[in-house]
PATISE-625988 format. One record per atom (N, C-alpha, C, O): residue in one letter; x, y, z; chain; residue number from 1; atom name. Coordinates in Angstrom, 2 decimals. Example, Ala and Ser with C-alpha at 12.3 -4.5 7.8 and 13.67 -1.06 7.14 Angstrom:
% PATISE-625988
  residuo       xx       yy       zz  cadena  num  atomo
        a    13.19    -5.69     7.80       A    1      N
        a    12.30    -4.50     7.80       A    1     CA
        a    13.20    -3.30     7.80       A    1      C
        a    14.24    -3.32     8.46       A    1      O
        s    12.85    -2.25     7.08       A    2      N
        s    13.67    -1.06     7.14       A    2     CA
        s    12.90     0.03     7.87       A    2      C
        s    13.41     1.14     8.04       A    2      O
//
This chain:
% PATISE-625988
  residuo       xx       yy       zz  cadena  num  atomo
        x     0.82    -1.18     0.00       A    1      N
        x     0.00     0.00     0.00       A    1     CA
        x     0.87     1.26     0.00       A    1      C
        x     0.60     2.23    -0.71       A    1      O
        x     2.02     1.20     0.90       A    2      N
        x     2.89     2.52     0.73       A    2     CA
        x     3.69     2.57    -0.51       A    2      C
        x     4.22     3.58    -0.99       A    2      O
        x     3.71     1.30    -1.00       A    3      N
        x     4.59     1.69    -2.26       A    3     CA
        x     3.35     2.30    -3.48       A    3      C
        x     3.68     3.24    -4.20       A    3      O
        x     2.21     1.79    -3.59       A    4      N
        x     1.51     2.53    -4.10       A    4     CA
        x     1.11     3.92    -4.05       A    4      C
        x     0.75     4.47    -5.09       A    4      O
        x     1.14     4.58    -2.92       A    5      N
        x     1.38     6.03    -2.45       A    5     CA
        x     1.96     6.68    -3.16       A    5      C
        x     1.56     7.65    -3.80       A    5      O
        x     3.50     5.97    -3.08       A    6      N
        x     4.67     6.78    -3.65       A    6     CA
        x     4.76     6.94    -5.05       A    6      C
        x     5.28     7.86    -5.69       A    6      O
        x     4.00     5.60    -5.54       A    7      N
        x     3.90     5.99    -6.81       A    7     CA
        x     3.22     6.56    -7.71       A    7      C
        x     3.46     6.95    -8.85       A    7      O
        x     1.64     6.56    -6.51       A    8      N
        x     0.64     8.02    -7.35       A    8     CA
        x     1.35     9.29    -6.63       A    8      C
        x     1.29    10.29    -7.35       A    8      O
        x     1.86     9.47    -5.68       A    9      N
        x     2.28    10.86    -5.28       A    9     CA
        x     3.48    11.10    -6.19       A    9      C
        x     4.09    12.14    -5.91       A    9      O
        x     3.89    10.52    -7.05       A   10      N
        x     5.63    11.08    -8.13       A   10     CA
        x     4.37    11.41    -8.96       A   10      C
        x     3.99    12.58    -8.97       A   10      O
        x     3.50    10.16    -9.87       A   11      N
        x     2.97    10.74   -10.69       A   11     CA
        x     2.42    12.06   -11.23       A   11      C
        x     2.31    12.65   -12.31       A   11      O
        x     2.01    12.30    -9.51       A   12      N
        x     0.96    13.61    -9.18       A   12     CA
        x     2.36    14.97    -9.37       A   12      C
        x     2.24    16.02    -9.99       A   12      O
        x     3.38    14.57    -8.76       A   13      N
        x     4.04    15.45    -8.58       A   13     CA
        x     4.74    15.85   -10.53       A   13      C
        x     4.95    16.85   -11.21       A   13      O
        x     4.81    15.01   -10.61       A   14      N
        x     5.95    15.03   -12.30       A   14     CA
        x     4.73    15.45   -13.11       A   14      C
        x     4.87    15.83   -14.27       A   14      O
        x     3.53    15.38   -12.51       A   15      N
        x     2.30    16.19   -13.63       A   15     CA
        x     2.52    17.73   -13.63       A   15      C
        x     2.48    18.44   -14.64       A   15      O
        x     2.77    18.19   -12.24       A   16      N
        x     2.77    19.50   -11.99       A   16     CA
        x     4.01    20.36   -12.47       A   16      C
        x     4.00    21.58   -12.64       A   16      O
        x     5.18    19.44   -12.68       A   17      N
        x     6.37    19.79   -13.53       A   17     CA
        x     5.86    20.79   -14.40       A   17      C
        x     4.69    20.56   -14.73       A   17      O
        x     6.55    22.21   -15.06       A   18      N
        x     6.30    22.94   -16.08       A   18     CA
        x     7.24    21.51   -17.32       A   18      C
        x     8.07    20.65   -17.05       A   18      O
        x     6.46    21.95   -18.83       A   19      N
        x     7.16    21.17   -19.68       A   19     CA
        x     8.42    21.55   -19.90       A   19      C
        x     8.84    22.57   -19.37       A   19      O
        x     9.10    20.87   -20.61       A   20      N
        x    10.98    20.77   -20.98       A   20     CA
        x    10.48    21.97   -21.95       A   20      C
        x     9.31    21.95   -22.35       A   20      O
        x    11.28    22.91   -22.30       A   21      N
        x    11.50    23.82   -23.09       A   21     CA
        x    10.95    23.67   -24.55       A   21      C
        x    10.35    24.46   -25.29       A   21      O
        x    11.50    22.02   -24.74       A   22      N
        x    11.38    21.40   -26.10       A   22     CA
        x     9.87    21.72   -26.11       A   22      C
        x     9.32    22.66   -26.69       A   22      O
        x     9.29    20.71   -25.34       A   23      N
        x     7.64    20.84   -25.26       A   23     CA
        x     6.82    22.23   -25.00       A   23      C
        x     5.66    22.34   -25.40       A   23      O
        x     7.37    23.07   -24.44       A   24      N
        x     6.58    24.63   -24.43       A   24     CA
        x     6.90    25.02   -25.78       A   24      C
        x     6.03    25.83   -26.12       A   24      O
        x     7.77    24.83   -26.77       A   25      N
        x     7.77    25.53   -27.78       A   25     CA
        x     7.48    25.05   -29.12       A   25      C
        x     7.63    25.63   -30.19       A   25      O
        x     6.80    23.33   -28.72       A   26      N
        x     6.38    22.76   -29.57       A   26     CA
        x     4.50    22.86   -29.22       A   26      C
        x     3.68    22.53   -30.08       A   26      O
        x     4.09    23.35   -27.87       A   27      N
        x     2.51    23.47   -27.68       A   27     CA
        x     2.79    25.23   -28.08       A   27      C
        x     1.67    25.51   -28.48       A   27      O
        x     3.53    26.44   -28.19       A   28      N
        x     3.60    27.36   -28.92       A   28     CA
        x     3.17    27.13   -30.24       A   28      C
        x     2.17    27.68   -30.71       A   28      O
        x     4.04    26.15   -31.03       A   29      N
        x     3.80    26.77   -32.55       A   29     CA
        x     2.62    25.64   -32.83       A   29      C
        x     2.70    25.27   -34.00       A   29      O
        x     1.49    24.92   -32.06       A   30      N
        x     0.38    24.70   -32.44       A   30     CA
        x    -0.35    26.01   -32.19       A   30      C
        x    -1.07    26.41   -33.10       A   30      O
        x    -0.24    26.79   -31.00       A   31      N
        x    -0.84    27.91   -30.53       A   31     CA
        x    -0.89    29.04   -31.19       A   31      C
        x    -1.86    29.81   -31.17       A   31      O
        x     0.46    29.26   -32.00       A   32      N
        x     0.70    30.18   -33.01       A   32     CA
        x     0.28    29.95   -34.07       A   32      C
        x     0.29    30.97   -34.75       A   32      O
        x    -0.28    28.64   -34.88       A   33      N
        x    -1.01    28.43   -35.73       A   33     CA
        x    -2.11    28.40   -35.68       A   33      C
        x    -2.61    28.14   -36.77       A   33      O
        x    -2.89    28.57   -34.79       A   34      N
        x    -4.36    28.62   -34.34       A   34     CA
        x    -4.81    29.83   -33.96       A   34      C
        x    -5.95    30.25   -34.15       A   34      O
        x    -3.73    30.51   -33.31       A   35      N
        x    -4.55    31.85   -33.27       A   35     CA
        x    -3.44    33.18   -34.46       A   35      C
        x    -3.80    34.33   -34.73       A   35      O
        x    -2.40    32.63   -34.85       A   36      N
        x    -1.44    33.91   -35.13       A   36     CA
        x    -1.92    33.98   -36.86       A   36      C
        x    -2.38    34.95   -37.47       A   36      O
        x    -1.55    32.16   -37.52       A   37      N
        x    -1.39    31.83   -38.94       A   37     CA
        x    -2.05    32.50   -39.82       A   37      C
        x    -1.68    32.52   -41.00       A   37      O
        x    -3.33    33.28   -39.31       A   38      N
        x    -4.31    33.80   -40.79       A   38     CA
        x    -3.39    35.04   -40.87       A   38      C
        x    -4.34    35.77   -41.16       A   38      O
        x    -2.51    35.74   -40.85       A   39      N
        x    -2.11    37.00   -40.81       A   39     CA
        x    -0.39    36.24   -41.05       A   39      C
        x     0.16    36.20   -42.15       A   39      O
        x     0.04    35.85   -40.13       A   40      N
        x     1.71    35.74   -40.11       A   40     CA
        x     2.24    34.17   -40.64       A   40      C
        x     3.41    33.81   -40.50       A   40      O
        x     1.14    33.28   -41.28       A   41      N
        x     1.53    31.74   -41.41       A   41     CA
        x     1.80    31.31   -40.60       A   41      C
        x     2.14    31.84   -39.54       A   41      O
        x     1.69    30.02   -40.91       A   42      N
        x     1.96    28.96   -39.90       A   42     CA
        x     3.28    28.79   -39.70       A   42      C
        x     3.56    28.24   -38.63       A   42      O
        x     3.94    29.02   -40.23       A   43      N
        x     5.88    29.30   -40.50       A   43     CA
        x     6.34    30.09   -39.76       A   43      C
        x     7.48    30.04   -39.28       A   43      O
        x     4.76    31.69   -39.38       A   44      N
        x     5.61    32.69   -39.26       A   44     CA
        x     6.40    33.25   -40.51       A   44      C
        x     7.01    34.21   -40.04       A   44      O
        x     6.56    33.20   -41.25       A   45      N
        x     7.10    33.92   -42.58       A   45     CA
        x     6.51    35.35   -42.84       A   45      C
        x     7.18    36.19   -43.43       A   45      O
        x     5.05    35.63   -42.29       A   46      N
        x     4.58    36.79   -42.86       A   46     CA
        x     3.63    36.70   -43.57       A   46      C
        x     3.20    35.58   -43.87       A   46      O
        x     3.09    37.74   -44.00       A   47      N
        x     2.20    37.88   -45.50       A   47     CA
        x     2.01    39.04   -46.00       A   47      C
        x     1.18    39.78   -45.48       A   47      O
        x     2.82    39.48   -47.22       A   48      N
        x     3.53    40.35   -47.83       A   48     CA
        x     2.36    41.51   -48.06       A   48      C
        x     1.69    41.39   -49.09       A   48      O
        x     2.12    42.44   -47.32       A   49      N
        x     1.14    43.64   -47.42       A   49     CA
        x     0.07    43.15   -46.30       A   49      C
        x    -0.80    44.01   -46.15       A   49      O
        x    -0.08    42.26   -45.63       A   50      N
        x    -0.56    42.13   -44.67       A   50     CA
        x    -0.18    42.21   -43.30       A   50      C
        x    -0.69    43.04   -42.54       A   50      O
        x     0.68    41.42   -42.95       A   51      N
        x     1.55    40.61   -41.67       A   51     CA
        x     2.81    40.73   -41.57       A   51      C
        x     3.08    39.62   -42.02       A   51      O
        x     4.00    41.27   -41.30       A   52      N
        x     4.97    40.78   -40.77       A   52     CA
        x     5.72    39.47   -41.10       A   52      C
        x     5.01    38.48   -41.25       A   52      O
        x     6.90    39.35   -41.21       A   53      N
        x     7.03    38.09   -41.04       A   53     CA
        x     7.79    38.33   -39.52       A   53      C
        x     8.16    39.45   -39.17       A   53      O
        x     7.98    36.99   -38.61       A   54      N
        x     8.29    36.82   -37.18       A   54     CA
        x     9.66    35.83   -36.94       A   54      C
        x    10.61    35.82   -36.16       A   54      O
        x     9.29    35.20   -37.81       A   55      N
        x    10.61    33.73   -37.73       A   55     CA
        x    11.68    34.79   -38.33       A   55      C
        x    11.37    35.67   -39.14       A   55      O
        x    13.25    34.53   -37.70       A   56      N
        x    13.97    35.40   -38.55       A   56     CA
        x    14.28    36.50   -38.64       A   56      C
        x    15.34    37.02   -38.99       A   56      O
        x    13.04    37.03   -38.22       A   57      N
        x    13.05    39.16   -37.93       A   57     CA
        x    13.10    39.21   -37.10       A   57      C
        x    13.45    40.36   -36.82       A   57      O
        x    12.91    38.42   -35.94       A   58      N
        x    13.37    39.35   -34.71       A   58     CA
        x    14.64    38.85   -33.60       A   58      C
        x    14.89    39.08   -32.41       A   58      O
        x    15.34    38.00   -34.78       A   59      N
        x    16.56    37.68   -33.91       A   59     CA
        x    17.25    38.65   -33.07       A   59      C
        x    17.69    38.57   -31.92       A   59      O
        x    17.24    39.54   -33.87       A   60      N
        x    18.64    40.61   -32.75       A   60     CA
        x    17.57    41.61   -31.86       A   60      C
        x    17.92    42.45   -31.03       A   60      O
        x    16.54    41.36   -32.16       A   61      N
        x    15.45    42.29   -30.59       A   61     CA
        x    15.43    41.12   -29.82       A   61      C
        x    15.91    41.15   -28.68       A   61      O
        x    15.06    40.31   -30.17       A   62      N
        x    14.79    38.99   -28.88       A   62     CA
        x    16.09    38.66   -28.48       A   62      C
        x    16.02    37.48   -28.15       A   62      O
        x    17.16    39.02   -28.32       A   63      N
        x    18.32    38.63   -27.76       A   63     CA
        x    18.77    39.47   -26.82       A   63      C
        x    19.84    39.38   -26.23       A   63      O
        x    17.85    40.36   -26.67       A   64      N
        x    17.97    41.55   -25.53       A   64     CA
        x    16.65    41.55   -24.68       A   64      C
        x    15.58    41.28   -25.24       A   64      O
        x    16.72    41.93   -22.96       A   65      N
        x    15.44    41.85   -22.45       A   65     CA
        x    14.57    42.86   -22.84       A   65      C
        x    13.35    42.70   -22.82       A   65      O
        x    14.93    43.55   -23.09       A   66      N
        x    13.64    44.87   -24.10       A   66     CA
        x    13.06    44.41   -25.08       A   66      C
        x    11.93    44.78   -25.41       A   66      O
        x    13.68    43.61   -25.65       A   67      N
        x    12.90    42.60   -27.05       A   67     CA
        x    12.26    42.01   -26.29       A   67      C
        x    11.06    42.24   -26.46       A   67      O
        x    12.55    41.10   -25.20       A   68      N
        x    11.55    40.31   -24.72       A   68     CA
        x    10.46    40.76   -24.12       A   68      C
        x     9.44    40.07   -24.04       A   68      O
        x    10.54    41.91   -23.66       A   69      N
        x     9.44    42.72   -22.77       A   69     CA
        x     8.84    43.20   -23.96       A   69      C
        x     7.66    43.55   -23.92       A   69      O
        x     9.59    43.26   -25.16       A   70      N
        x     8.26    43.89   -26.25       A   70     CA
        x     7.56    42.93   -26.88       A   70      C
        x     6.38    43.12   -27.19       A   70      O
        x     8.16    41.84   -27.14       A   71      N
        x     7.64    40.49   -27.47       A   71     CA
        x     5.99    40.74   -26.47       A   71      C
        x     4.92    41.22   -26.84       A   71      O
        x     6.36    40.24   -25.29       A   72      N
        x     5.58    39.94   -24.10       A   72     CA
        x     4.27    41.25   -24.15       A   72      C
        x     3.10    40.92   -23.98       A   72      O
        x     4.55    42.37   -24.33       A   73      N
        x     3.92    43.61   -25.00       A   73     CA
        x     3.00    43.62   -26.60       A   73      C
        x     2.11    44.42   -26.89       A   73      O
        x     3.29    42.97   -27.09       A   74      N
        x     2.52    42.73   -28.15       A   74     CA
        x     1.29    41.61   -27.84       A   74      C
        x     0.07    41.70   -27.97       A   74      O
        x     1.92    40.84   -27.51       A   75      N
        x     0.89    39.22   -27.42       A   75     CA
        x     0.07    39.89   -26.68       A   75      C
        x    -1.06    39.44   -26.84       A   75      O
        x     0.10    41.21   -25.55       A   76      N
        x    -0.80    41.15   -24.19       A   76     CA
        x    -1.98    42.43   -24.74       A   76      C
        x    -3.20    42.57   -24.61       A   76      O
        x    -0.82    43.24   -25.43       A   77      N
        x    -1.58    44.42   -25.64       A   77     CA
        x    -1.38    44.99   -26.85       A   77      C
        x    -1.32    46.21   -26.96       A   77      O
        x    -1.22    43.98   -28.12       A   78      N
        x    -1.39    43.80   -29.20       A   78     CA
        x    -0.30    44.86   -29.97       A   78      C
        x     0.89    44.85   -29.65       A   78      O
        x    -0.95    45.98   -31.24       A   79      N
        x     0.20    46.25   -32.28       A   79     CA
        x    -0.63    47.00   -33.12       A   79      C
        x    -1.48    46.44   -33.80       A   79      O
        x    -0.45    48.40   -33.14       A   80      N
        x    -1.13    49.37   -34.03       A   80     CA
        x    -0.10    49.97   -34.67       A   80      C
        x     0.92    50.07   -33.99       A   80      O
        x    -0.03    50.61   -36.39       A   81      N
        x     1.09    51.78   -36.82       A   81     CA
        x     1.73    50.90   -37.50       A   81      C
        x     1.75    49.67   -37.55       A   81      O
        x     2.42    52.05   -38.20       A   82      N
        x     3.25    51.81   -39.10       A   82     CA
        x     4.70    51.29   -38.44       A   82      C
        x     5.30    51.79   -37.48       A   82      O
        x     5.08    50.16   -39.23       A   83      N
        x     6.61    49.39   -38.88       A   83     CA
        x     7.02    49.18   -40.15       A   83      C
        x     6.29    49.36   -41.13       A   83      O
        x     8.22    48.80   -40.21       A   84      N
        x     8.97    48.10   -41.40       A   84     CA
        x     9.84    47.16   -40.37       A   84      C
        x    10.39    47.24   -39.27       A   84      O
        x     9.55    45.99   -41.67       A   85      N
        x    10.24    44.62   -41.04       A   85     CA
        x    11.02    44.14   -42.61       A   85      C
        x    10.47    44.00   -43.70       A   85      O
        x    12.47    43.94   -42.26       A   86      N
        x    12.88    43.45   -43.26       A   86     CA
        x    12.73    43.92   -44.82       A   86      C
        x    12.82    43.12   -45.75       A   86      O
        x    12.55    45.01   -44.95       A   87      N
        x    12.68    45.63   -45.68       A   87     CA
        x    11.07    46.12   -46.04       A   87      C
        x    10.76    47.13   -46.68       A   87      O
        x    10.63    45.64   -45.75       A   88      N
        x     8.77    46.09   -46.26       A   88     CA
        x     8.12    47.19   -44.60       A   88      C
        x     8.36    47.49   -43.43       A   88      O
        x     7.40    47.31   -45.51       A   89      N
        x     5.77    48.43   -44.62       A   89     CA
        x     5.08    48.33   -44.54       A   89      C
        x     4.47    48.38   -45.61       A   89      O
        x     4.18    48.04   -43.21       A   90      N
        x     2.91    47.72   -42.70       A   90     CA
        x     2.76    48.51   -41.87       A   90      C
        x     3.57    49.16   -41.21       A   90      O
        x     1.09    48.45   -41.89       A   91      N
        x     0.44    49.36   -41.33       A   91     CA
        x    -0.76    48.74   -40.86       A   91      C
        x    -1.67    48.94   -41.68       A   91      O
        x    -1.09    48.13   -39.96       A   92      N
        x    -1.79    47.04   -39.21       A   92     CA
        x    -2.19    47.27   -37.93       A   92      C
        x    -1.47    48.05   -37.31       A   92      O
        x    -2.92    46.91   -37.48       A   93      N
        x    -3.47    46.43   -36.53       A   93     CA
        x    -3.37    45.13   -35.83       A   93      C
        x    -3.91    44.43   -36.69       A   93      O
        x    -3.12    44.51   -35.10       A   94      N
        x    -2.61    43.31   -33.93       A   94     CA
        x    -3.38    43.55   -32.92       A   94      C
        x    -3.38    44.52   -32.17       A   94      O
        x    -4.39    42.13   -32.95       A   95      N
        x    -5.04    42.50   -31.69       A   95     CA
        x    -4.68    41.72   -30.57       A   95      C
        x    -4.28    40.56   -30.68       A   95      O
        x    -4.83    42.45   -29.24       A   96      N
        x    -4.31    41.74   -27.97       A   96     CA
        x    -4.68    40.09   -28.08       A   96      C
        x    -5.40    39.59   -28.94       A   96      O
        x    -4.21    39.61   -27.33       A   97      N
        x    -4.19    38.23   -26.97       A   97     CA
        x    -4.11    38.26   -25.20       A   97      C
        x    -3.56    37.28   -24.70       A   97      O
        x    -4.49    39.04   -24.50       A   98      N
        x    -4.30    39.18   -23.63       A   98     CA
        x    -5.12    37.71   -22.86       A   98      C
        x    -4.64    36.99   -21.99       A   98      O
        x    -6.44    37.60   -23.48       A   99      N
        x    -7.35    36.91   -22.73       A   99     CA
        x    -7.09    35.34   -23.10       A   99      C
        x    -8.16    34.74   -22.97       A   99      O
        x    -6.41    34.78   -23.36       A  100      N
        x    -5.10    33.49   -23.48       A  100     CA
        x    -4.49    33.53   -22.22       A  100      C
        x    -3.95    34.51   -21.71       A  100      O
        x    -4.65    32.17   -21.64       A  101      N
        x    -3.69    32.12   -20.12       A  101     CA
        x    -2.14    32.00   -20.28       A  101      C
        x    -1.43    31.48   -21.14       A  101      O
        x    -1.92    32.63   -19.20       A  102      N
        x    -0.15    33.06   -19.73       A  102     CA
        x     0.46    31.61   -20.08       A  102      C
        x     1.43    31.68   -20.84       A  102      O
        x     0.17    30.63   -19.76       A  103      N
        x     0.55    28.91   -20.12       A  103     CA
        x     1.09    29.24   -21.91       A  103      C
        x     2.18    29.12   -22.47       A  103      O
        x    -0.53    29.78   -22.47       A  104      N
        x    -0.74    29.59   -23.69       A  104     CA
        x     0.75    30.88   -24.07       A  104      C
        x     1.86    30.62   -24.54       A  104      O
        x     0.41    31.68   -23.82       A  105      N
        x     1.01    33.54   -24.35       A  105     CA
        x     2.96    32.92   -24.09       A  105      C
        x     3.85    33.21   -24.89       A  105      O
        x     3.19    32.03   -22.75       A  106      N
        x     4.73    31.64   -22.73       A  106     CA
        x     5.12    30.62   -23.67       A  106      C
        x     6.27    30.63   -24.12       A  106      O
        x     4.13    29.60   -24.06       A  107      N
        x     4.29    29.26   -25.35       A  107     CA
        x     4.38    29.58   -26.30       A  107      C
        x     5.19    28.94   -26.97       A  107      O
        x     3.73    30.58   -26.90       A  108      N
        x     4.20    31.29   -27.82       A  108     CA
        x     5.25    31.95   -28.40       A  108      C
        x     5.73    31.98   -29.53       A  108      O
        x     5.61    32.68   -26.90       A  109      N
        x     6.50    33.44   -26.70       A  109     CA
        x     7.82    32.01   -26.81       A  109      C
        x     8.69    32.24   -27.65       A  109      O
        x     7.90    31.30   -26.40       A  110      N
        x     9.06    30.35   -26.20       A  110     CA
        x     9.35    29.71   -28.05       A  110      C
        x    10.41    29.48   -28.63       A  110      O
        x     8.36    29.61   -28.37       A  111      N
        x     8.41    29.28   -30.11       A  111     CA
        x     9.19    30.13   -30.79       A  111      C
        x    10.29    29.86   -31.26       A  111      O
        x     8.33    31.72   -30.86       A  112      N
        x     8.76    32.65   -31.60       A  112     CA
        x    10.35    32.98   -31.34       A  112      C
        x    10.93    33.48   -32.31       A  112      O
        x    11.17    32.75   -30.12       A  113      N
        x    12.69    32.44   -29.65       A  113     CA
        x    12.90    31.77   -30.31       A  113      C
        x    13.58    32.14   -31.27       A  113      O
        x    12.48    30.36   -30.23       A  114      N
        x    13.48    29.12   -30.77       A  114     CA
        x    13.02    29.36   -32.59       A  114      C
        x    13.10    28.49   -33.45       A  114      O
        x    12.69    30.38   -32.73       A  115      N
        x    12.38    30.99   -34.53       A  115     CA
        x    13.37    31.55   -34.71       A  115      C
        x    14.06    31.33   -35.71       A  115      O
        x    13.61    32.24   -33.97       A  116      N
        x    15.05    33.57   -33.75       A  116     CA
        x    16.02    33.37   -33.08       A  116      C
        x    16.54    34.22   -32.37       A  116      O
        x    16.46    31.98   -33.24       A  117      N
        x    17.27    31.54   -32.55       A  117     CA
        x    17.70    32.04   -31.20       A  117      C
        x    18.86    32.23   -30.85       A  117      O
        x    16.72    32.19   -30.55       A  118      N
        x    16.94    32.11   -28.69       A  118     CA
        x    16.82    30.82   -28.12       A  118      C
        x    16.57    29.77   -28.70       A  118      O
        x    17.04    31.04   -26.88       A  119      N
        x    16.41    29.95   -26.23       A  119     CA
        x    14.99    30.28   -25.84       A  119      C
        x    14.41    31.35   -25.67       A  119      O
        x    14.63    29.05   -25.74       A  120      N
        x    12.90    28.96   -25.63       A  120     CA
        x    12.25    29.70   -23.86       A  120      C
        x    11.12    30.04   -23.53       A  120      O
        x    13.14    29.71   -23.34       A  121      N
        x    13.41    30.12   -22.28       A  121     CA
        x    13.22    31.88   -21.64       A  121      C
        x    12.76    32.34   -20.59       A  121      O
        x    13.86    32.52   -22.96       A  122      N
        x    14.18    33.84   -22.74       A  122     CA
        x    13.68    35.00   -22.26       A  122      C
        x    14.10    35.94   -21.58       A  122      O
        x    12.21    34.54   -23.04       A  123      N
        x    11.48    35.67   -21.71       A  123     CA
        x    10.67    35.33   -20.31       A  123      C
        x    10.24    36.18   -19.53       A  123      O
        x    10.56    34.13   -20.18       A  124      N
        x    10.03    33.77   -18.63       A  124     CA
        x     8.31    34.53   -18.30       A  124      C
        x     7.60    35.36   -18.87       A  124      O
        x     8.21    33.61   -16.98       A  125      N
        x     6.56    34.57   -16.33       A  125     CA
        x     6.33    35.92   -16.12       A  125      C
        x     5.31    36.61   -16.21       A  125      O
        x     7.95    36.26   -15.71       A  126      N
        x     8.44    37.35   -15.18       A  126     CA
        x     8.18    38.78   -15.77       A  126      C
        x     7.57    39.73   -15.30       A  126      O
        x     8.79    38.64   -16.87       A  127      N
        x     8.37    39.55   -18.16       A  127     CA
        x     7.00    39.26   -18.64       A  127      C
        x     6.52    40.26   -19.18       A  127      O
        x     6.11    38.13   -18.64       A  128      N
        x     4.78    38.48   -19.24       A  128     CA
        x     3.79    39.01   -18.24       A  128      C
        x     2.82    39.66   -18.63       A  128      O
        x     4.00    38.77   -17.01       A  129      N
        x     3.55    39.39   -15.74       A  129     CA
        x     3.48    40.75   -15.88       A  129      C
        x     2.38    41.30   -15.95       A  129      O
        x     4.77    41.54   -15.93       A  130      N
        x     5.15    42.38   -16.34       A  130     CA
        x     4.42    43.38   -17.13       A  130      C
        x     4.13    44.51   -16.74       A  130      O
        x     4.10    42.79   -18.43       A  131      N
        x     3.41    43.14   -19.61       A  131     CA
        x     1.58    43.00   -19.30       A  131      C
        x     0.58    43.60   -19.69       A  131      O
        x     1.74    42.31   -18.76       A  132      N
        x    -0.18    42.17   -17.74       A  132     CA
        x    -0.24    43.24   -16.43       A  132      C
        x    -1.41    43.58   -16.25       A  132      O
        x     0.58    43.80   -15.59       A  133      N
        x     0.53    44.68   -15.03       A  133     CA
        x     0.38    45.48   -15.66       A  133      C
        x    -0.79    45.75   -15.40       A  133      O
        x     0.81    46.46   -16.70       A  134      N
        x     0.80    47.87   -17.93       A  134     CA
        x    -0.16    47.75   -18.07       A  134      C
        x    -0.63    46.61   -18.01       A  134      O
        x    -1.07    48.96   -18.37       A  135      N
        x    -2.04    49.02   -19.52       A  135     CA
        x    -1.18    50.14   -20.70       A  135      C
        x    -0.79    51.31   -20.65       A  135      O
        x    -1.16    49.19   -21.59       A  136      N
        x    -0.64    50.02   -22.70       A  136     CA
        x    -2.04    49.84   -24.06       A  136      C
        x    -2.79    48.87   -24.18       A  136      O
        x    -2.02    51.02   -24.89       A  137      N
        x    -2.43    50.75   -25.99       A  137     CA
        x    -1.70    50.11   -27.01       A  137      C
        x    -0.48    50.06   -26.84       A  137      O
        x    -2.19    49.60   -28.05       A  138      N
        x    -1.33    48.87   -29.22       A  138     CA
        x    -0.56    50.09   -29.73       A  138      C
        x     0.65    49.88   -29.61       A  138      O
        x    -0.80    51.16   -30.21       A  139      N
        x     0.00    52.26   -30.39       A  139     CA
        x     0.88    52.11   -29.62       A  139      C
        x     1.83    51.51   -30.11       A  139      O
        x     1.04    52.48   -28.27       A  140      N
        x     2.06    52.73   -27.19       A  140     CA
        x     2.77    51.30   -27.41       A  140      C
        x     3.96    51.54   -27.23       A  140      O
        x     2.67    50.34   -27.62       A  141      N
        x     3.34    49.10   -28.07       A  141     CA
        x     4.54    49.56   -29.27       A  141      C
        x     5.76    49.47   -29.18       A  141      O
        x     3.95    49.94   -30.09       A  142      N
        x     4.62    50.41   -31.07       A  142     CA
        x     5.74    51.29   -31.27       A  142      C
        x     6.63    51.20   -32.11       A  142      O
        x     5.50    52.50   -30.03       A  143      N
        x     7.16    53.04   -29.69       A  143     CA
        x     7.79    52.03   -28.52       A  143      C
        x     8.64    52.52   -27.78       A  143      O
        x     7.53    51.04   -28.38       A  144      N
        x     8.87    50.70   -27.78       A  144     CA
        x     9.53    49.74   -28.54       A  144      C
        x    10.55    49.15   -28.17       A  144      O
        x     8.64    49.50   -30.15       A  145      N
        x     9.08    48.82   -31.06       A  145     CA
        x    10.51    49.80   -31.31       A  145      C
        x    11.65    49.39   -31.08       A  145      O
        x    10.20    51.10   -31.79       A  146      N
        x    11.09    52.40   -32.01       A  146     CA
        x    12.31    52.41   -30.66       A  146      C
        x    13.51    52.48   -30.93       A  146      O
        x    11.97    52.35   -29.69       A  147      N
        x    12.68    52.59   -28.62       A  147     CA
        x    13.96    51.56   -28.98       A  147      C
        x    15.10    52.02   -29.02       A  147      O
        x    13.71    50.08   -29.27       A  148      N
        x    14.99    49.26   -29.46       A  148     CA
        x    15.64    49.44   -28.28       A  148      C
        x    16.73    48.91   -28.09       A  148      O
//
């Protein structure tokens, strides 16, 4: 009987484990295809007068914590104005994703890294917490795109 204990109490316990990195950024890019793909693909590549592309463009912001806090800033409180990415111009609208539990929004966030070669890791609870405390508008998102 006690060895049975021990072995629903690991089970119980190794459930509550957060996933391996691998796995948060593989339940991301289902997440990013379900809610991101009609606008940015399922790749992330973009869509040329529509969307952005994401995979790729934002290597050298996401390698800094201001990228990540803007990352974490978009998903929460979305993306208004004019940008250029990679050589093109958009002028879009991004709507929050705020109302996605941060489970879902750190998945995402952990994908769009391991796109841009980060680690899946990089921006943490910490920073999307962060980005859920603010009230920013999608505009105000947008200069700290500028800010860099």
């Amino acid at each position: 009987m006690k060895r049975l204990f021990c072995v629903a109490a690991s089970a119980a316990l190794l459930g509550a484990l957060p996933a391996s990195a691998a796995d948060l950024a593989a339940q991301g890019k289902d997440l990013f295809a379900a809610n991101c793909a009609a606008c940015h693909n399922a790749d992330a590549s973009g869509i040329a007068g529509v969307a952005p592309p994401l995979a790729n463009a934002l290597r050298e912001r996401l390698g800094s914590p201001a990228g990540q806090s803007y990352l974490a800033n978009v998903l929460v409180h979305g993306l208004a104005g004019p940008i250029e990415s990679q050589g093109q111009s958009f002028n879009g609208v991004m709507p929050p994703f705020a109302t996605l539990p941060d489970a879902s929004l750190l998945a995402v966030m952990a994908w769009l890294n391991t796109q841009n070669g980060q680690a899946a890791s990089a921006g943490g609870p910490d920073v999307l917490a962060k980005a859920r405390a603010e009230q920013k508008t999608p505009g105000a998102v947008r200069k700290l795109r500028e800010a860099r």
